[in-house]
N, C-alpha and C positions, 0 to 999 in steps of 0.2 A: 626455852628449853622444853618446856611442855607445848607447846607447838609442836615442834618439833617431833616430841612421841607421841603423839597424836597421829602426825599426819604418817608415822611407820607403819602405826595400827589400822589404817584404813587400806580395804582391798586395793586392787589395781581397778581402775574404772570399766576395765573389760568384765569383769565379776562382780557388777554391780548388779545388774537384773539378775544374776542368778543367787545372787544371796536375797534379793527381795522375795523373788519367787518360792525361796524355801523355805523364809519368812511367813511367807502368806501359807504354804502347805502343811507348816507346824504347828500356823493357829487354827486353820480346817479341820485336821487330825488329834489334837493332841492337847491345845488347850480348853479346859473347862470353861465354864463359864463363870463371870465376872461375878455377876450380880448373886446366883445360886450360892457360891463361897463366901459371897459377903468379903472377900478377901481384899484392903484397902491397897495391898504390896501388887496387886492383882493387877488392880486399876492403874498401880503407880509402873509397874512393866510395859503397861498400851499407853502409856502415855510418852514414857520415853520411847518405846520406838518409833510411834507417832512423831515426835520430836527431831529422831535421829534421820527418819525417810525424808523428812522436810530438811533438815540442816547439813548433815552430810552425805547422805548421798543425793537429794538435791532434785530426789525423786513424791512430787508431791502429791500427782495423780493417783501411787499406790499409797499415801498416808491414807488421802480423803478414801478410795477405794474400799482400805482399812478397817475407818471409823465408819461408813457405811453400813459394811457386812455387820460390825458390834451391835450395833443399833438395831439393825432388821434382825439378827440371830437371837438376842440376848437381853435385848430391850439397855443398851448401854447409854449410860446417859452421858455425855460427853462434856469433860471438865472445862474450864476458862483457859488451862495451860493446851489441853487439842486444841482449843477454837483460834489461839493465839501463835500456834504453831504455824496453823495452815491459812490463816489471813498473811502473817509474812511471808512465808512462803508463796502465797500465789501473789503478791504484789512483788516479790523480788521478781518472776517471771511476767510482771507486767502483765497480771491477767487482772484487772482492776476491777473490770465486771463481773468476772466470777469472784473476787473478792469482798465486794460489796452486798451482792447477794446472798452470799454464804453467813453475811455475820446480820443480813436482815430474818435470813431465815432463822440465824441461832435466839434473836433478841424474841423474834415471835415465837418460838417452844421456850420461850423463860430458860433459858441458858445464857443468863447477862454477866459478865463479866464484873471484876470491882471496875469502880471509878479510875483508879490510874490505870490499869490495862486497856479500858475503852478509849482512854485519852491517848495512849500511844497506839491501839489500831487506828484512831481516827487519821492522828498522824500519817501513819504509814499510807490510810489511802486518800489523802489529800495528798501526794504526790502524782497519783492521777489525772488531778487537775479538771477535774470533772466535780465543782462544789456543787450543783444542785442535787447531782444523784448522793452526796456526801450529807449534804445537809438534811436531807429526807429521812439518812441512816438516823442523822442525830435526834430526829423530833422524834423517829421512831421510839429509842433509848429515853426522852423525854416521857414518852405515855408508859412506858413499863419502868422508867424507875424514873421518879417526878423530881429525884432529891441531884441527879448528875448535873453536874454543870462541866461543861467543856472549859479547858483549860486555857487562859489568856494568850496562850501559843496558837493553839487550832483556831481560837474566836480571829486574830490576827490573821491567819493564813485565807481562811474562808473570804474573809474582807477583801482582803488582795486580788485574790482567783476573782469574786464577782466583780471585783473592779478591772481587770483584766478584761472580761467578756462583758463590759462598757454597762453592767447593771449595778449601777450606783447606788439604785433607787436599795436595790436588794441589800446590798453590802449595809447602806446605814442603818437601814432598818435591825441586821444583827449589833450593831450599837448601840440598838434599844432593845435588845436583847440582853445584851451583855451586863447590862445595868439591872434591868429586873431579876437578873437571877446573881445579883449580888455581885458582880467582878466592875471593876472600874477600870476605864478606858485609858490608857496609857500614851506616850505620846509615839508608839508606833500605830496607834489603831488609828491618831488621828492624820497622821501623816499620810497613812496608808489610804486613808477617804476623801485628803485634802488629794492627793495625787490622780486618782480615781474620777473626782471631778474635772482638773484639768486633763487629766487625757480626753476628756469626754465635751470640753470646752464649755463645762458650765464654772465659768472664774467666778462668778454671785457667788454663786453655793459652796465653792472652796471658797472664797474667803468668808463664809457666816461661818461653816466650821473653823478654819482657823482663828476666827476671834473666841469661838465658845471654847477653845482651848484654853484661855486666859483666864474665864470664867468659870472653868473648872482649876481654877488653880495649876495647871500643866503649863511648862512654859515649850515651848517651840526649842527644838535642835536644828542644828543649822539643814539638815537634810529637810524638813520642814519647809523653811526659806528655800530651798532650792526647786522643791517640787513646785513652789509657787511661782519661781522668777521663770520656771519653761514653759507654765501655762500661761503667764504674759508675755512671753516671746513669741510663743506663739501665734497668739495673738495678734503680732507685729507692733503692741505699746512700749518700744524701745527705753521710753522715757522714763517711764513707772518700773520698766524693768531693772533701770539703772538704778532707781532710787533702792529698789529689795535689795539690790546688792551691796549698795555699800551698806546697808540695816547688817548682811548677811557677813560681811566683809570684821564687821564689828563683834556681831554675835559668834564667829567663827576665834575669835581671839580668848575666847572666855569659856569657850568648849573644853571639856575636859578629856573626852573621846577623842583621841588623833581621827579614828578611823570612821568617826561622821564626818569629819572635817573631810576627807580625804574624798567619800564619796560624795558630800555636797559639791565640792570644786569640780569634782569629774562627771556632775550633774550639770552643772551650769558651765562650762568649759565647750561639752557636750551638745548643749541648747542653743547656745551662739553659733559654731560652725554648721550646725543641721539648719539654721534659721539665715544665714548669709549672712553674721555680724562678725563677719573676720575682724574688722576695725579693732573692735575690742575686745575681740583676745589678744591684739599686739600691743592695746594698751594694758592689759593684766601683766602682757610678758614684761611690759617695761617697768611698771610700776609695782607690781607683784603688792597689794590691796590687803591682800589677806594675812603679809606680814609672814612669822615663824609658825603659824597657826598650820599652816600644810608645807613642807618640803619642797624647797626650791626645783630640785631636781627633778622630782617625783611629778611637779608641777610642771614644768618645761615638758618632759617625756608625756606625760599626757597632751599637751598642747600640739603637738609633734602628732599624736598618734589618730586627736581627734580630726584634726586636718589635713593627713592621709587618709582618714576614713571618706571624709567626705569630698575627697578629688583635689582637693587646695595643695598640692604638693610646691607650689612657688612657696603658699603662703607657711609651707612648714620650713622650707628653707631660711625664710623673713628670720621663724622662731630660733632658728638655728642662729643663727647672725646676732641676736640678741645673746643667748646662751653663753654663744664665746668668749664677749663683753665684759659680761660679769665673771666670766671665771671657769663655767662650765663647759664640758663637753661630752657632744650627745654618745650616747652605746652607738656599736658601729652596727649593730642590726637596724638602728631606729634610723640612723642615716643611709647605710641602702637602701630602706624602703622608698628614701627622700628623693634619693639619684634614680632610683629604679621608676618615681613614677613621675618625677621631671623630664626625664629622658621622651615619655611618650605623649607630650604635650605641642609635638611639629618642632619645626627646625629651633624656633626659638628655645624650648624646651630641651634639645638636643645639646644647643650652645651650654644654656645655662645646669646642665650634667657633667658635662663636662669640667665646668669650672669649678663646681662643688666637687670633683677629683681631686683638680688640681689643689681646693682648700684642703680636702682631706689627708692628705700627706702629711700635712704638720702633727696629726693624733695617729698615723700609722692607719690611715684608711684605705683598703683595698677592698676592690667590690666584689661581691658573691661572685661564682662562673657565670648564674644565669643572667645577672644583671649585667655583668660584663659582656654576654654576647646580647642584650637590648640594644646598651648604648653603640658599641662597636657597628653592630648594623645600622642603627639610626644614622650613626655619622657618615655611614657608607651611603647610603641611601639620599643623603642631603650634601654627599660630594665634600664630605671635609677628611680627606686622607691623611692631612698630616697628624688632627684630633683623634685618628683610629691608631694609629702607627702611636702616638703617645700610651694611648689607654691598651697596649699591647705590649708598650715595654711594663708599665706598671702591674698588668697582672703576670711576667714573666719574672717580675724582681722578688713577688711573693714565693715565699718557703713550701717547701712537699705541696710544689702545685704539677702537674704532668703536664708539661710544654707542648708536646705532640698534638694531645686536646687544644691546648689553648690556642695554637696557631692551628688546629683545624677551625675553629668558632672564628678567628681572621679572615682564613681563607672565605670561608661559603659569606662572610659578611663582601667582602668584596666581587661579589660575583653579582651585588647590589649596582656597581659602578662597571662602564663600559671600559675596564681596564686590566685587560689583558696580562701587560708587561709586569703590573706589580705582582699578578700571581706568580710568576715564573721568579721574580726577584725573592720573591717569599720564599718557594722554593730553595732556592741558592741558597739564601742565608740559613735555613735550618740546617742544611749541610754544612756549613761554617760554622756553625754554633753547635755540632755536633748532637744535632736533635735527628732523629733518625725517623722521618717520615714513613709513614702505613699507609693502609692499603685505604684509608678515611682522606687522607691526606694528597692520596692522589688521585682518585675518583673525584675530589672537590676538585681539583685544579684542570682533571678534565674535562669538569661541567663545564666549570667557567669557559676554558676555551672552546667549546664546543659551542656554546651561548653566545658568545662574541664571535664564532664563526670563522674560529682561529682555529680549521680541522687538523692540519699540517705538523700545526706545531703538539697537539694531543694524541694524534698516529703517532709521532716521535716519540713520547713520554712512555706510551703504552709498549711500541718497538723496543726500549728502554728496560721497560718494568717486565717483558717477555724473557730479555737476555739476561738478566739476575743487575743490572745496576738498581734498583729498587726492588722492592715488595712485588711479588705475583700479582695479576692482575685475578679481580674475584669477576664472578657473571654480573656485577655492578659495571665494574671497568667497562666489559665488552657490551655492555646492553647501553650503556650513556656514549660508547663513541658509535656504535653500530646508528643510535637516536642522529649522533650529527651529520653523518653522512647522509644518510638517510635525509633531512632535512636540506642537505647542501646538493641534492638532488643524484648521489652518487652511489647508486641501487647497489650496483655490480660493486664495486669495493664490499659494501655492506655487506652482498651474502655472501661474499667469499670470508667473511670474516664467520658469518655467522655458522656456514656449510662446514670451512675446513679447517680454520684458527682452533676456534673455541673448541672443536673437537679431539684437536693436535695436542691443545692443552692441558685436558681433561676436565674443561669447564663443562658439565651440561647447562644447556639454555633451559631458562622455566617458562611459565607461563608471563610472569611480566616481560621477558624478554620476544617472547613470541609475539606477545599484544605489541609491541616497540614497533618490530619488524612490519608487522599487519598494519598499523595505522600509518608508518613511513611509503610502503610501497600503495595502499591505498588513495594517498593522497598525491602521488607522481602517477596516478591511472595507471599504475602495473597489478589490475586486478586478478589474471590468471595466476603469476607469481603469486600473488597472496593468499590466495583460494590452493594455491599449492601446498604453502608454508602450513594452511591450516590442516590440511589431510597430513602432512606430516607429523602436526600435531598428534594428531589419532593414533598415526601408526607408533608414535616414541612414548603412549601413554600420557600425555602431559597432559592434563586435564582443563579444558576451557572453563574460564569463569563469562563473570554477568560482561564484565569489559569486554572479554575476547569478543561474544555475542553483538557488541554496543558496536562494535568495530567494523567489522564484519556487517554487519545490516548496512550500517550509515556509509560506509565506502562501495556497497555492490549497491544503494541508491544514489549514490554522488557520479557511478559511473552508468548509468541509468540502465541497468540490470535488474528491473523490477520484477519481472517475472523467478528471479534465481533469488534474490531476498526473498520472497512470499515463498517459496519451497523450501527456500534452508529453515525458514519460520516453522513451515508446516512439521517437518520433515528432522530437524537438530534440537531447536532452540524448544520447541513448546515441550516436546520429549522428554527432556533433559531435566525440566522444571528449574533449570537456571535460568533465571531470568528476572528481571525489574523495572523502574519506572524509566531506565536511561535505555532499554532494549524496546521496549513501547516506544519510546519520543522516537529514537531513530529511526524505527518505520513508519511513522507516522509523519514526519516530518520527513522522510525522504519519497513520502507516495506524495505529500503537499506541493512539494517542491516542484515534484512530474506532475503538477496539476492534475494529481489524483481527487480532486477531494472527495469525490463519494465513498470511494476504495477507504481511506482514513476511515470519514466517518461508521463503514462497516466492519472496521479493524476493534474500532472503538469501543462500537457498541458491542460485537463479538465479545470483547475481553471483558465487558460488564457482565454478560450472560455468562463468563466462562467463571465468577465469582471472582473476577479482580478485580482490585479498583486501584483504576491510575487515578495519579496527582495531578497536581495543577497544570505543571508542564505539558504534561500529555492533552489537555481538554486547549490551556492557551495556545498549542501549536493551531489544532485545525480551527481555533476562533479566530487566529490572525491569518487566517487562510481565507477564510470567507469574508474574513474583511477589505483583506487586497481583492479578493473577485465581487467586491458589492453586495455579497449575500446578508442582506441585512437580516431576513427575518430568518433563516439561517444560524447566524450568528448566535442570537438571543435565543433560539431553540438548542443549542447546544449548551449555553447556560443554566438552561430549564435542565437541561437535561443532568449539568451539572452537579446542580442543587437535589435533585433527587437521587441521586448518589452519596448524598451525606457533602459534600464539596461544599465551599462556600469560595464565590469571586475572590482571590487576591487583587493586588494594587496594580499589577501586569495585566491583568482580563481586563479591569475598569480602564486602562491605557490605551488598549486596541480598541475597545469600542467607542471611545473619546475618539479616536483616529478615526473609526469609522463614521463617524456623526460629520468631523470635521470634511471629510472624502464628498460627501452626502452636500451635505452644504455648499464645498466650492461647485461641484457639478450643476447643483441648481442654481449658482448665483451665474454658470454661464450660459444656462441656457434662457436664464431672462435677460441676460445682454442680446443670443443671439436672437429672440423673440422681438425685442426693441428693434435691432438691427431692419 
């Protein structure tokens, strides 16, 4: 409730710099000075709004601004509740550097805080994660008040962070720290340096700390034992790891803490799947070792989860299978995941998704949409229609799911297999099932048949969807059958579709549709037609992208119109500053092709001078030029040239000149035949 009248009394946030600003105009004009009045209520005013600029409105740049002016004006001396304002404050904005700096500079003008304020800013900027620049602060605090000792929390954290950034040697050394100034080591500090060392793969030195835990009287938590059994796993001593464990298996019965137990198990559960000992964690699942000491469930679901982590999706299914056995069954998110990444492991993987449906039935298992349009593809894809056609009634049987979606995610999965008929069957039946297909719905079906080069039957569909028996046709419809004709070598259909249809209809064509057009009649050498299509472009305003450009170059050098690519270069494309590394290759590759190569290589180098830099592609086209023409030294001078362009060879340049060595070699081994001869 006070919350609440709090948060009435606060402006709208649009009114926040100007109530700062009139803030700061009132202390300029109007208040005295602090120290002159001697006035303690004085102090206690700048210190709360100091307070309120940091907290609610959130504004911390005008606190410090604030405390600034006091100081330079007034000579104010700034209390430990400023100093503690504005270190949280600038660590909530993650400014850690200036937060660090701010409370070095307070320590050095002897503005130190008590003891537990230091200890909670230390806190706060040990979430920076930056312990050297942290630990600096403290020794600072060390020389101006000799009597502070850092609190068993921060000493802990510090240890951690150096053990993080692999400086062990540092971390222990604050363990003999911690001692001299009176605090005793507890058994997170040791844990935290037993850990520390095996991240670091010194196991000697974790284990001489973990026995001096014994020696100080500390006995080991099971999290203890666990950090120890990763760093012999790691190690690949299977053997010795086994034996920690059942030590751990034991000492986990007798834990008092569920929630060390919980993370010891999910530390060594953890170490076995990242290190390849599947084996046993199927013997943990079978025999569960660790007893009532961690939650069977709790235990399974993690087994489950680290084994999708690390790719084993068969082997989380194994877990599964076990689970059921005893009694348990898994949450259906942790088994989609199971089906979701069995599915992607090849045909077998396919099968066995499947079959984990078919189990899932009996717990009410149905799979996510996205998982259902993996597996549905996959199966399409590896030709098991009947297995797709199942896992399509199963997501159709689930509740407030929208059908229309779900037989589109069928359809486009079947456009994976060369079969035609069942799209049209699909079809049928959502009309009989009183699912009323859209305009998603029919654009898929007349990819497909366009795809399978069933134009006949997708002109019908569309003839169809023009007369109102379906959904209008969108500039999808008309730009994916305009693609099949087009491909099926049937120009004339195409532009009659594309001149008078689509216009009839009040479709406008865009620019994918125009690039559709452009690259169909390109590639049947109807380049004047194209080069028409495109000036038409200009005149309807449709604006060419980097494609249009990619099109257009590589089709006017496919039809060896070199000379009209190098001006529309000159003259459209460089003008326009549309352009990229796929408008580069194609002229570069279409001068290669006309056994331009010098022309490339001056295209080339032009565009470095011109401050561009092509990619790889662009440099490997004329390397594989010069290698089919023998240009050996050539070749590797374009590499140089490369390389000084910031470029480094990919695995495609090393390929070609491999080929070129090889080229090099057969021609000499036959001219010492014909020399023998």
């Amino acid at each position: 409730m006070f919350h609440t009248n709090n948060f009435l009394l606060l402006p709208p946030k649009h009114q926040t710099t100007s109530i700062i600003a009139t803030a700061s105009r009132v202390f300029h004009s109007t208040i005295p000075n602090p120290q002159q009045n001697n006035n303690e209520s004085q102090s206690a005013t700048w210190t709360k709004t100091i307070h309120n600029l940091c907290t609610r409105h959130h504004n911390v740049n005008e606190a410090i601004r604030l405390l600034d002016d006091l100081r330079l004006r007034y000579n104010y001396s700034p209390s430990s509740l400023n100093l503690s304002s504005i270190i949280h404050a600038l660590c909530h904005d993650n400014r850690f550097h200036e937060a660090h700096r701010r409370f070095t500079l307070s320590i050095a003008a002897g503005c130190v805080p008590d003891e537990r304020t230091c200890n909670v800013l230390i806190a706060k900027l040990l979430s920076s994660k930056q312990p050297f620049i942290t630990w600096h602060l403290i020794t600072s605090l060390f020389n101006v008040k000799p009597d502070f000792v850092p609190n068993l929390v921060n000493y802990n954290r510090l240890i951690h962070q150096f053990c993080v950034l692999s400086r062990v040697n540092v971390a222990h050394m604050l363990l003999f720290d911690m001692r001299h100034r009176g605090h005793c080591p507890n058994v997170v500090t040791y844990t935290t340096l037993v850990d520390g060392y095996c991240r670091n793969g010194q196991m000697d030195s974790a284990f001489k700390v973990f026995e001096e835990m014994f020696e100080c009287g500390l006995c080991p938590n099971s999290l203890t034992y666990s950090v120890l059994i990763r760093g012999v796993l790691k190690k690949r001593d299977v053997t010795y790891g086994l034996e920690l464990m059942k030590q751990l298996w034991e000492h986990m019965k007798c834990e008092e803490d569920l929630s060390v137990n919980n993370a010891a198990f999910l530390n060594v559960i953890d170490s076995l799947c990242r290190e390849g000992f599947v084996n046993e964690v199927f013997t943990i699942a079978e025999d569960m070792p660790q007893g009532k000491s961690v939650d069977e469930g709790f235990a399974y679901g993690h087994m489950i989860d680290s084994l999708c982590k690390s790719g084993r999706h068969h082997g989380a299914s194994r877990i599964v299978y076990i689970m059921r056995k005893r009694g348990f069954v898994p949450s259906l998110s942790v088994y989609n995941s199971i089906v979701h990444g069995v599915c992607q492991d090849g045909p077998g993987g396919c099968m066995r998704a499947y079959q984990l449906l078919e189990e899932g039935k009996s717990f009410q298992y149905v799979p996510s949409e996205y998982t259902y349009k993996v597996v549905v593809e996959n199966l399409c894809q590896y030709s098991d229609l009947e297995g797709a056609r199942e896992v399509l009634q199963i997501m159709l049987s689930k509740k407030n799911v929208d059908k229309t979606r779900i037989y589109n995610i069928y359809l486009k999965a079947l456009c994976f297999m060369n079969n035609p008929t069942e799209l049209l069957n699909v079809l049928v039946h959502m009309l009989q099932m009183d699912c009323q297909p859209d305009v998603i719905t029919m654009n898929t079906v007349i990819n497909g048949l366009c795809k399978f080069e069933r134009i006949e039957e997708a002109i019908k569909i569309l003839d169809d969807m023009i007369i109102g028996k379906f959904c209008s046709p969108d500039v999808v419809t008309f730009t994916t059958i305009i693609s099949g004709l087009l491909s099926s070598g049937r120009f004339e259909d195409a532009l009659v579709l594309f001149f008078d249809v689509m216009p009839q209809k009040g479709v406008r064509p865009g620019v994918v549709t125009h690039n559709a057009v452009l690259r169909g009649l390109f590639k049947l050498k109807q380049s004047d037609k194209a080069m028409t299509i495109f000036n038409r472009m200009i005149v309807e305003s449709v604006t060419a992208d980097k494609a249009t450009y990619a099109i257009v170059i590589d089709g006017l050098c496919e039809c060896e119109r070199v000379e009209e690519a190098k001006s529309f270069w000159n003259d459209v494309i460089w003008p326009s500053k549309i352009h990229d590394n796929y408008v580069y290759a194609a002229i570069i590759k279409g001068l290669c092709l006309l056994g331009k190569f010098n022309e490339a290589c001056h295209f080339l180098y032009e565009l470095v001078d011109s401050g561009v830099t092509p990619n790889n592609v662009c440099y490997n086209i004329v390397i594989n030029s010069a290698c089919t023409l023998g240009m050996k030294k050539e070749a590797y001078q374009i590499v140089k040239e490369m390389r000084n362009n910031g470029l480094a060879p990919d695995t495609v340049t090393w390929r070609i000149l491999d080929k070129l060595h090889k080229n090099v070699t057969v021609q000499l081994s036959d001219d010492d035949s014909n020399l023998e001869l």
